[in-house]
Every structure is written in C-alpha cells, then in structure tokens.
C-alpha positions in Angstrom: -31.0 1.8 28.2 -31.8 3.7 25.1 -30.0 6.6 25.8 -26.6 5.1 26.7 -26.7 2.9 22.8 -27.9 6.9 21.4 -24.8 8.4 23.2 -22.5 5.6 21.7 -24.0 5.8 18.6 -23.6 9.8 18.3 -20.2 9.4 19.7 -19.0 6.9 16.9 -20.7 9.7 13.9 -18.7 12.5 15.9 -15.5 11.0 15.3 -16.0 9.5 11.9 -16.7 13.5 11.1 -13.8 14.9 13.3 -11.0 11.9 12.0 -12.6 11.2 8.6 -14.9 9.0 7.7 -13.6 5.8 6.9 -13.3 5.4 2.7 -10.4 5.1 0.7 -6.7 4.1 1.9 -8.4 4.0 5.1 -11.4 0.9 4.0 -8.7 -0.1 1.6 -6.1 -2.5 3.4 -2.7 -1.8 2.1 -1.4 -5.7 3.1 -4.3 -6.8 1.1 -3.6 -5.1 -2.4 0.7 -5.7 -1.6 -0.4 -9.6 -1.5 -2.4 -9.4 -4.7 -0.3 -6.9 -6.9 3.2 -7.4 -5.7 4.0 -10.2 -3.5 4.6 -12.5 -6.6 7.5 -10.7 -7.4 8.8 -8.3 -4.8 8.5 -10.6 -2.4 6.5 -11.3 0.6 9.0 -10.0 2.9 9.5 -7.0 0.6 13.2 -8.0 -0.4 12.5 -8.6 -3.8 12.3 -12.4 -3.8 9.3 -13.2 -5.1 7.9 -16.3 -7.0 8.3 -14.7 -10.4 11.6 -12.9 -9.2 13.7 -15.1 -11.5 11.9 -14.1 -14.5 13.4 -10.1 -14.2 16.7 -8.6 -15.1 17.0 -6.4 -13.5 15.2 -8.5 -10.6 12.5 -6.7 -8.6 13.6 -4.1 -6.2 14.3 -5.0 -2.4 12.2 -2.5 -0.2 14.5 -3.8 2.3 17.8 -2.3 1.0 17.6 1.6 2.5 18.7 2.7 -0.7 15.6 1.8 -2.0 13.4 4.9 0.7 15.9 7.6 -0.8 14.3 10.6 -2.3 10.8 11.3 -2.9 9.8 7.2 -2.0 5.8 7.9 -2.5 6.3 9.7 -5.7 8.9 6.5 -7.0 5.8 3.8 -5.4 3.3 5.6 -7.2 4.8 6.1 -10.9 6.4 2.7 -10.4 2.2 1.6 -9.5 0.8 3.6 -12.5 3.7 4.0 -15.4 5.8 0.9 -14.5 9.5 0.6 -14.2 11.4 -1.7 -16.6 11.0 -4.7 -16.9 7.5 -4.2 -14.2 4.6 -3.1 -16.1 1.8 -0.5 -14.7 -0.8 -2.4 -12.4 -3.6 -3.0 -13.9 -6.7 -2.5 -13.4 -4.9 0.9 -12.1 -4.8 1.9 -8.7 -7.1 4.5 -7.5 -4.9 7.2 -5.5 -6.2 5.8 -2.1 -5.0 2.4 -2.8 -2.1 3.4 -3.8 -1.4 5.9 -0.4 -2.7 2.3 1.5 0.1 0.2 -0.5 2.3 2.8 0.0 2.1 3.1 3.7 2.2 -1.1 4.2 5.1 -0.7 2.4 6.8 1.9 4.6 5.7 0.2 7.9 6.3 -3.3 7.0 9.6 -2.9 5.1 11.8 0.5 5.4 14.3 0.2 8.4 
C-alpha cells in the first residue's frame, strides 16, 4: 500500500517540476483580484458598467467592445494596472507581475470575443 501513495506522491513532484510549480499567476486567481480591483467600476461582466461607473467621464472601458483587445492588449492591462489611465488611478497596493498576467488572462477569457 505504501508504494502505490510513494508512486502518486513522486508523480505529483515530477510534474510540478516539468509544468511549473504552482506560485504566482498560477496560485493567484485572476477572477479573484478582477472582483476586488475592478469589478466596482469596469463592471462585473467586463462592459464597463460598474457600481462606481457613473462617477467617470470618460466612463470605464468596456472589455467587451473588440476595439478594446486591439494592439499590444497585455501591455495596455498592465500600464493601465500600474500607471493608471485618466480618470482610473494605479492599483494600489500595486500588482506584482504575476497578478497582473492572472488578471490579465481572466480578462481575456472571460470577456474578449
């Protein structure tokens, strides 16, 4: 009985080395930090109609509106994260580059069509 648990054990260490060990965006959950960083305003649907979307001109951006995944889209999530993007100001506490690759790839799934 030993042995089989040993095998299983050893098997689940093998592929944490061969895939990567599980830290970062992977531990991080990207729905999580969307809910708690950006949900109040861009919208829990991601189409920019938030809670607080009423308090913004220009309102929030729609990551629903195709427009929006034009161009270099993880470079525009990630200085809109850490620089901000009128009238949205940088996240704070900041976003460590793994959360932000989590966010960004909810983001993608979830809302680019």
């Amino acid at each position: 009985m030993r042995k089989p648990v040993l095998w299983a054990m050893a098997g689940v260490f093998l592929g944490a080395a061969v895939l990567g060990a599980p830290h970062g965006a992977w531990a991080q959950d990207g729905k999580q930090i969307y809910g708690a960083k950006c949900v109040a305003c861009h919208g829990e649907n991601g189409d920019g109609k938030g809670a607080l979307c009423k308090n913004f001109n220009p309102p929030p951006s729609s990551f629903t509106d195709p427009a929006f995944w034009q161009g270099d889209v993880n470079k525009k999530i990630a200085d809109a994260i850490t620089q901000g993007k009128k009238p949205m100001m940088p996240i704070k506490p900041p976003l460590t580059p793994d959360e932000i690759k989590a966010v960004t790839d909810y983001m993608t799934k979830s809302f680019k069509k």
